[in-house]
C-alpha positions in Angstrom: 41.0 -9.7 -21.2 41.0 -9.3 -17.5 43.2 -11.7 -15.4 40.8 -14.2 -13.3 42.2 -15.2 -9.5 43.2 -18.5 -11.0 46.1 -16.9 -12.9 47.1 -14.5 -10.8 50.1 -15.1 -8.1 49.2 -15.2 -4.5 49.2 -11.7 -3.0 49.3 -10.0 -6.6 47.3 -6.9 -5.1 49.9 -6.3 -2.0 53.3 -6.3 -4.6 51.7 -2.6 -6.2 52.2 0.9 -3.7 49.2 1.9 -1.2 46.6 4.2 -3.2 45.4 4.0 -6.6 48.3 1.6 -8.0 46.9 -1.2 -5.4 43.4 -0.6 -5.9 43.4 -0.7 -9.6 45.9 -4.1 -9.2 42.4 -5.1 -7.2 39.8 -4.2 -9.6 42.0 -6.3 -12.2 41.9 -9.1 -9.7 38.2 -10.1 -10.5 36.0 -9.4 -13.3 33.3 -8.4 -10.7 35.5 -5.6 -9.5 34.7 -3.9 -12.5 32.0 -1.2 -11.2 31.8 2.4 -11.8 29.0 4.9 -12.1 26.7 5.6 -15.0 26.0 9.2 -14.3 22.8 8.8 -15.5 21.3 12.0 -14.3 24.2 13.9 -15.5 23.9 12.1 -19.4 20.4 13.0 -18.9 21.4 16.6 -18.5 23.6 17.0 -21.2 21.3 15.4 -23.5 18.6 17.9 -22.5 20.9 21.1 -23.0 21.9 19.3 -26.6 18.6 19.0 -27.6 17.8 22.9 -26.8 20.8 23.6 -28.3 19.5 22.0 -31.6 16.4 24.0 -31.1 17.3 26.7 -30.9 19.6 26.4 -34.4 16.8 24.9 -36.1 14.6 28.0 -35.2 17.3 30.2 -36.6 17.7 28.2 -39.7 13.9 28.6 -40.1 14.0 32.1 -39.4 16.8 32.1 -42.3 14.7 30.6 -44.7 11.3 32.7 -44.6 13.7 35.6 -44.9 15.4 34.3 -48.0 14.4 37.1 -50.7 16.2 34.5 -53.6 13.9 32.0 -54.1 16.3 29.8 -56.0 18.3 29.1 -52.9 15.9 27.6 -51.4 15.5 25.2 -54.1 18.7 24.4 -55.3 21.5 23.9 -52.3 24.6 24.0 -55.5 23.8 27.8 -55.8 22.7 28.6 -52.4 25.5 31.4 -51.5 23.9 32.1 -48.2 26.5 32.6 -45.6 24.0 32.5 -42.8 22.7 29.4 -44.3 25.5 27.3 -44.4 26.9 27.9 -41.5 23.5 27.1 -39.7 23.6 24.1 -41.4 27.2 23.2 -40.6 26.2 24.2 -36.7 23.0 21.8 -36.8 25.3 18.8 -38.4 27.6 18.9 -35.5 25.5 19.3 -32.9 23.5 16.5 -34.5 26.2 14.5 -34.5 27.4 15.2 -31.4 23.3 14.5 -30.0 23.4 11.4 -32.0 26.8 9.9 -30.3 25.2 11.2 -26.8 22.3 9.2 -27.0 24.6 5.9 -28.2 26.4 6.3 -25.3 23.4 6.8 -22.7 21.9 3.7 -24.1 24.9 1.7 -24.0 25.3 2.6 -20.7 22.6 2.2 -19.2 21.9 -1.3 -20.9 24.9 -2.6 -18.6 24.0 -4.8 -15.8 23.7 -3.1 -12.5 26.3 -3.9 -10.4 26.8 -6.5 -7.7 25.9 -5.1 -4.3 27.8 -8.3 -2.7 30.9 -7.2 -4.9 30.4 -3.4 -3.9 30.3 -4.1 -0.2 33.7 -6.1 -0.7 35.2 -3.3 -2.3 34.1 -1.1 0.5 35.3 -3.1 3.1 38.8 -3.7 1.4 38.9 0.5 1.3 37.6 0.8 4.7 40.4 -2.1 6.0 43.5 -0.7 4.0 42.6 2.8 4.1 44.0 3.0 0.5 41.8 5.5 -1.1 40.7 9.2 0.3 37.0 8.6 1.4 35.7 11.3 -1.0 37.2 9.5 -3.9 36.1 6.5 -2.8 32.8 7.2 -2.2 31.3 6.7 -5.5 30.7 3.2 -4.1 27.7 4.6 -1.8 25.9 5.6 -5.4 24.6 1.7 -5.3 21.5 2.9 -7.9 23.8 4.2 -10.5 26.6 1.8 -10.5 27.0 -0.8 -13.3 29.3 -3.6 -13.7 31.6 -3.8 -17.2 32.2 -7.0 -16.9 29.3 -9.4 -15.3 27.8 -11.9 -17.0 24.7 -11.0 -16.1 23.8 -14.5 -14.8 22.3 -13.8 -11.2 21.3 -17.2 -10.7 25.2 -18.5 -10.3 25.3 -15.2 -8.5 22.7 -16.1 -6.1 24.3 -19.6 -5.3 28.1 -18.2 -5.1 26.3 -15.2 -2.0 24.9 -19.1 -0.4 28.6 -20.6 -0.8 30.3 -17.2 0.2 27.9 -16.7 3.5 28.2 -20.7 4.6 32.5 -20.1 3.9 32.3 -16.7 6.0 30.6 -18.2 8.8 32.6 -22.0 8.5 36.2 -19.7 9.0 34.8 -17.4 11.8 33.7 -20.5 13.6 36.9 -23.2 12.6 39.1 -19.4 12.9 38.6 -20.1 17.0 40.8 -23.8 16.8 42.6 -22.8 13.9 43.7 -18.9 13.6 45.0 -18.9 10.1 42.4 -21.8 8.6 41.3 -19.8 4.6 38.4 -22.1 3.3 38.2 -21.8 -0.7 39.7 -18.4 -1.3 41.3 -17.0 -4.0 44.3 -15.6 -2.0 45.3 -12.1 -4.1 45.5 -10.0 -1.2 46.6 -10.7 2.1 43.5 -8.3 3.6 40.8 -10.3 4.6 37.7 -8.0 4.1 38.0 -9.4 0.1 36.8 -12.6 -0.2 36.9 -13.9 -3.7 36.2 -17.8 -4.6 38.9 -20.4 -5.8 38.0 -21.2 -9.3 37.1 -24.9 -7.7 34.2 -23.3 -5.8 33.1 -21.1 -8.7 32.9 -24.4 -10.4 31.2 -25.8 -7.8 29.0 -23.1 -7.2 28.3 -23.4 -11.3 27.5 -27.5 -11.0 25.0 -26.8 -8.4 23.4 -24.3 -10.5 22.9 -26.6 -13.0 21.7 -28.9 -10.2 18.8 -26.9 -9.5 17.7 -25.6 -13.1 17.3 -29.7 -13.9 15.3 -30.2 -10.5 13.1 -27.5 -11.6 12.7 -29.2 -14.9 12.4 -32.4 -14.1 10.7 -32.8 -10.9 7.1 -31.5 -12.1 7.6 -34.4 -15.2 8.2 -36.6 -12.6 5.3 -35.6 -10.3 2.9 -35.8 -13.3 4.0 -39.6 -13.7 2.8 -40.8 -10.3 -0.9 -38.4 -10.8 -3.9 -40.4 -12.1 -6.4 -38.5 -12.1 -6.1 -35.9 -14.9 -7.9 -33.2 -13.6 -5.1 -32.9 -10.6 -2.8 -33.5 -13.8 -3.9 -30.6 -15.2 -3.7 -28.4 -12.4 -0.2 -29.7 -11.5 0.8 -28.9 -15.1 -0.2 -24.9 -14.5 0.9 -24.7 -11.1 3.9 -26.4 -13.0 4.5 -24.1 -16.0 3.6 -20.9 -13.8 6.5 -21.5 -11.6 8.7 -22.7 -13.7 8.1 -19.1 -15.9 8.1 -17.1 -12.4 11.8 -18.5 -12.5 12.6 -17.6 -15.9 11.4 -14.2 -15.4 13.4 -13.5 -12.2 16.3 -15.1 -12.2 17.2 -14.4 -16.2 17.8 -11.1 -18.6 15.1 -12.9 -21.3 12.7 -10.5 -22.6 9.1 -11.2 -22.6 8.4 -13.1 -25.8 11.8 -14.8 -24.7 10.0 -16.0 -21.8 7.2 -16.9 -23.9 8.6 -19.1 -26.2 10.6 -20.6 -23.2 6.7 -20.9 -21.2 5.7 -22.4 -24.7 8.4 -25.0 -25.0 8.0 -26.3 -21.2 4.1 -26.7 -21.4 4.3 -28.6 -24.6 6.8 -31.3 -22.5 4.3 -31.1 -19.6 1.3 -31.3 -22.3 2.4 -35.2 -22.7 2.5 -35.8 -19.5 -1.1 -34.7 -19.0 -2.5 -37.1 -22.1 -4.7 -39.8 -20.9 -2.9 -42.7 -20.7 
């Protein structure tokens, strides 16, 4: 399990050589650091020259069969003592397997979450500060479309609200930085370079409670609303103009799949259903 900023010493990063020893003491920093490319296009490839390969072995194990003059080994595999036959076969079940473990992999890998570009950027600008990492090597960072994360949670709402607390904390130390020089509001201090800006854990926690904040607002408020409406036409419509953004949410700011979403839709429009009885 990766070490959070919370349990690691002040400076960790800086205490490891220049190069790849301090940039992988980085990446262990923060489980947001954790970004590398998929290589989709390559897996893609591979996959693509595995599958002709297979073709082109089950076309000679079909061309072994029609030319089969024993009829017998065809039907029964514990007296088959063709050569050619077997070793097709042996061919096809590795390159099956190999196919098989190919595909696993593509799909695992690309059901990652794509990674942070707010993360990404900080990992640039730490490389472009320091100047620890050879810019070809280090430019796998520009591939933003094919880069996932191996460790995010996957929840971009708290992500949304930590970019808000990150911006308002960059912009509150460039403007306190011209009374006090060396004023650091609410960072996690593993590195003394100040292109990586990482949250204490008491704004992550912070940044969490107002996320919660917010969901229940977007909850409650509409039941609210619907309290003070008489007329139940204007009930109804508030209900739907209700349920509609409350699913637009859902659906943009979660990973739920659609029927995920609809039973969440279904849930939410029940509560707002007693709301809109005649009372």
């Amino acid at each position: 399990m990766s070490n959070s900023p919370s349990q690691l010493e002040k400076h960790f990063v800086d205490k490891f050589r220049p190069g790849y020893p301090r940039y992988a003491a980085l990446l262990n920093s923060h489980n947001s650091f954790h970004n590398f490319r998929a290589f989709r296009r390559l897996r893609l490839r591979l996959l693509l020259a595995k599958q002709d390969e297979i073709s082109v072995l089950e076309s000679r194990l079909d061309e072994i069969d029609s030319a089969e003059q024993r009829v017998l080994f065809l039907g029964c595999m514990r007296r088959d003592t063709n050569v050619d036959r077997q070793q097709a076969l042996q061919n096809i079940k590795l390159a099956i397997s190999e196919y098989d473990g190919m595909m696993s992999q593509y799909r695992a890998t690309t059901s990652l979450p794509a990674a942070s570009q707010r993360e990404v950027q900080n990992l640039q600008n730490w490389i472009d500060g320091t100047g620890c990492l050879d810019r070809s090597e280090s430019s796998y960072l520009q591939y933003s479309g094919d880069l996932v994360s191996l460790s995010s949670s996957g929840d971009t709402s708290t992500e949304y609200i930590e970019m808000a607390v990150e911006e308002c904390v960059y912009w509150l130390e460039i403007m306190l930085g011209r009374i006090f020089p060396n004023i650091r509001l609410g960072r996690s201090r593993v590195t003394e370079d100040d292109n990586v800006l990482l949250l204490s854990p008491v704004l992550q926690k912070l940044c969490r409670a107002m996320t919660i904040t917010v969901i229940t607002l977007i909850i409650l408020a509409p039941t609210v609303l619907l309290l003070g409406i008489a007329s139940p036409a204007v009930r109804i419509a508030a209900s739907i103009l209700s349920a509609a953004f409350f699913l637009a949410i859902v659906s943009s700011f979660t990973q739920a799949r659609a029927v995920e979403v609809f039973a969440a839709g279904a849930s939410y429009a029940a509560v707002l259903v007693v709301f809109t009885a005649p009372r």
